[in-house]
N, C-alpha and C positions, 0 to 999 in steps of 0.2 A: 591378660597377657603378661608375661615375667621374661625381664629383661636386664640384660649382662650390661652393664658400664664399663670400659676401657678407656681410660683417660688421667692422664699422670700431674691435671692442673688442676686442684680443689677449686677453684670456684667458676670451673667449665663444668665440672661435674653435678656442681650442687646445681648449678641453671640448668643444665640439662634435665634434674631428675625433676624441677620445680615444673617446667615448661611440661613435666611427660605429664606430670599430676594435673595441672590443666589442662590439657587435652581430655586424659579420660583417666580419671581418679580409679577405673581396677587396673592399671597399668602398675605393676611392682616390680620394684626394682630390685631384684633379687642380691646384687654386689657392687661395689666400684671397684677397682682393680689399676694400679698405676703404672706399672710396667710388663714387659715381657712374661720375666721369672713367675712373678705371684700369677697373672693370666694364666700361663700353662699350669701352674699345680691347681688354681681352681676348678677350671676346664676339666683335670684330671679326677679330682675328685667328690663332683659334685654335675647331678644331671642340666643336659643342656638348657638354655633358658629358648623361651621363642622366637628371641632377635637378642643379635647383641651390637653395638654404640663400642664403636671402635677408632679411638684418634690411631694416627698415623703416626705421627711421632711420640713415643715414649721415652722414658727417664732413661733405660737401656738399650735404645735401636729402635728399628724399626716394625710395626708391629705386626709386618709382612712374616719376620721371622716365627710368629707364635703358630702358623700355618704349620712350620716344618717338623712341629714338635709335638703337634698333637693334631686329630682328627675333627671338626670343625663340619656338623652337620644341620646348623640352620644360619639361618638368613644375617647377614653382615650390612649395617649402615656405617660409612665409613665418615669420622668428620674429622677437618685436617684446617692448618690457618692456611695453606697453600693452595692456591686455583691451579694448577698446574697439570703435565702431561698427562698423570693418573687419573684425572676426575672424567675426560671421558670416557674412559674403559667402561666405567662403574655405571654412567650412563647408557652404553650402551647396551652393557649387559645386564641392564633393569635392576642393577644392584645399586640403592642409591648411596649419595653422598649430603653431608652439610656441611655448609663454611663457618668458621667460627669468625665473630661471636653468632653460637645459634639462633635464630627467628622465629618465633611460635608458626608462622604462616608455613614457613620452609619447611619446621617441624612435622605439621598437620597432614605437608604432601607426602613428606617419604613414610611418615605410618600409616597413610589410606594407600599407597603405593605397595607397602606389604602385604596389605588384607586383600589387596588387589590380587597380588602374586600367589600368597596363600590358599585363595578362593579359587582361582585357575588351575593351579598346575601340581600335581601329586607332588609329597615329601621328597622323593626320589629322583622325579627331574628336575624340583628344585634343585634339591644338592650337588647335582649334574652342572647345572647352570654356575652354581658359586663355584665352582670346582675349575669349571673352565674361565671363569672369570681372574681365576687368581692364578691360573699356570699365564695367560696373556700376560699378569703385571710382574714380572720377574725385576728385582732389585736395580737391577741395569737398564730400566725403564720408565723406575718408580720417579717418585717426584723429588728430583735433586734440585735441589736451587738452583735457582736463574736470578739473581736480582736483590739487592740490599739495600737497605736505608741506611742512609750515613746521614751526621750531623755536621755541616760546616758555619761553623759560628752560631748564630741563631735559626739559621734555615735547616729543613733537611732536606736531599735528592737520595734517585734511586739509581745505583748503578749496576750493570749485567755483572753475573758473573763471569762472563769470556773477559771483564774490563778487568780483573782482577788479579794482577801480577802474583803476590803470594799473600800470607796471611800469614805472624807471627808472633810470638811470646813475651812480653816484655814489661816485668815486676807485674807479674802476675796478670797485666792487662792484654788483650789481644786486636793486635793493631791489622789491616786489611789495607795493602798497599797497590795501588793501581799501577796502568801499564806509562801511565803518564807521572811517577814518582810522588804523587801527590800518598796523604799518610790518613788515616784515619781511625780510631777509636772502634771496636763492633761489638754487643754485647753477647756475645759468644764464645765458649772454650773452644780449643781447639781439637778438644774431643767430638763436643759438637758440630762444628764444622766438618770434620772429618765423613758423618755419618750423612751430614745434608749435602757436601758436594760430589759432582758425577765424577764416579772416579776412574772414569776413561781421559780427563783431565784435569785433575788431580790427586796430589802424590804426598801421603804422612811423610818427610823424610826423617821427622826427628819427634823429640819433643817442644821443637819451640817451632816448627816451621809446615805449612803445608804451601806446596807450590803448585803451579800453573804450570803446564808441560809446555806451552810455549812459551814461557817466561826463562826455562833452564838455555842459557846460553854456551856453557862448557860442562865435562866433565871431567874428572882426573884423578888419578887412583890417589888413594892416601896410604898410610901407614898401618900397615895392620888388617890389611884385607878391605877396607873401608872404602868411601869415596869423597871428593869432594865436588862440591857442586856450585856454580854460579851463576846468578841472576839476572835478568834487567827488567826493571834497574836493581842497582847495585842493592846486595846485603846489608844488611847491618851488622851482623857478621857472618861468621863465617859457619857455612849451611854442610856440616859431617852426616854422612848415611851411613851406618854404624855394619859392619861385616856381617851381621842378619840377614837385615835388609838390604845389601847391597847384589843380589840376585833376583828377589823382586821385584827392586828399581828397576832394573834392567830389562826383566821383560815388560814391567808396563810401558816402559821407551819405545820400547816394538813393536807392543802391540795395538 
């Protein structure tokens, strides 16, 4: 069996391939592949493998998007550090999933789960099946955070995302500030966050700031076509939505 790796963390990948060779040493691993971009030009130029080992999150998005880009005609295990909304789709629709860190046992199910599928069901309504499995997980569905580790003194707790006023930039560090003013530390850009949070509630306004739609307490035009925006709690400064962006804010307000 030959088998695609997608996965943008070196040493998720190297356990994966270790774990596949104990299982069953003719299992080859034909590439590993760390983000989006290079996944679609392999895909593209090179025949498909028999299953492909797909994280969720990649170094450039989501890898929902490598779907859009190219045609994708066998079997998908998806493995993700998140237990979240998407992982029952995947079960339901016999398309499995693994949590990281992977499990040799975990591993064991979802590759007798494919010779399972394999053995059953013609190429064709497989691909049927994957097919319908991945119009159900649309971006606006997929697994956006819920929930953070934060470090207070020597402890840590985990708090929701709904608890999470805005998140912001500051010397280079990205601070996640709760609805109760309290500040904290998250080891994430704000690029990153951008891409993990639902963004039916929340909003890039800038480079330094993403906020909580119910966190935005006023609006008010600014200078130059722009807008300005206020918080609660309070800023640390002052939050400009730049004359771009100031039509997009606006319909995500709405919508």
């Amino acid at each position: 069996m030959k088998v695609l790796i997608i996965e943008d963390e070196p040493p998720a990948a190297k356990r994966l391939k270790s774990i596949l060779s104990e299982i069953d040493e003719s299992i080859e691993t034909l590439d590993v592949k760390d983000s989006i971009e290079n996944s679609v030009s392999w895909i593209k130029t090179n025949p498909l493998p028999d299953l492909i080992f797909m994280d969720i999150q990649l170094s450039d998005g989501l890898s929902f998007e490598i779907f859009k880009q190219v045609e994708i005609k066998c079997p998908v295990i998806f493995t993700t550090a998140f237990d979240e909304y998407a992982i029952k789709a995947f079960k339901v629709n016999s398309i499995d999933y693994l949590l990281k860190p992977i499990e040799t046992k975990e591993l064991q199910k979802s590759i007798q789960k494919f010779h399972n599928l394999h053995s059953q069901f013609a190429p064709k309504l497989e691909h049927e099946a994957i097919q319908k499995l991945l119009e159900s997980i649309t971006p606006n569905k997929s697994i956006y955070k819920s929930r953070f580790l934060v470090k207070s003194g020597q402890s840590f707790f985990k708090v929701g995302a709904d608890e999470c006023a805005y998140f912001y930039l500051d010397n280079k560090l990205t601070y996640l500030v709760l609805r109760n003013g309290k500040r904290h530390l998250v080891d994430f850009t704000l690029d990153e966050l951008e891409q993990q949070l639902d963004p039916q509630k929340f909003f890039r306004a800038n480079r330094q700031f993403i906020t909580n739609i119910d966190s935005i307490t006023s609006i008010h035009n600014y200078f130059g076509g722009k807008l300005k925006i206020h918080l609660q709690p309070g800023e640390p400064e002052d939050v400009i939505i730049s004359r771009a962006k100031a039509g997009e804010f606006k319909s995500w307000m709405e919508s």
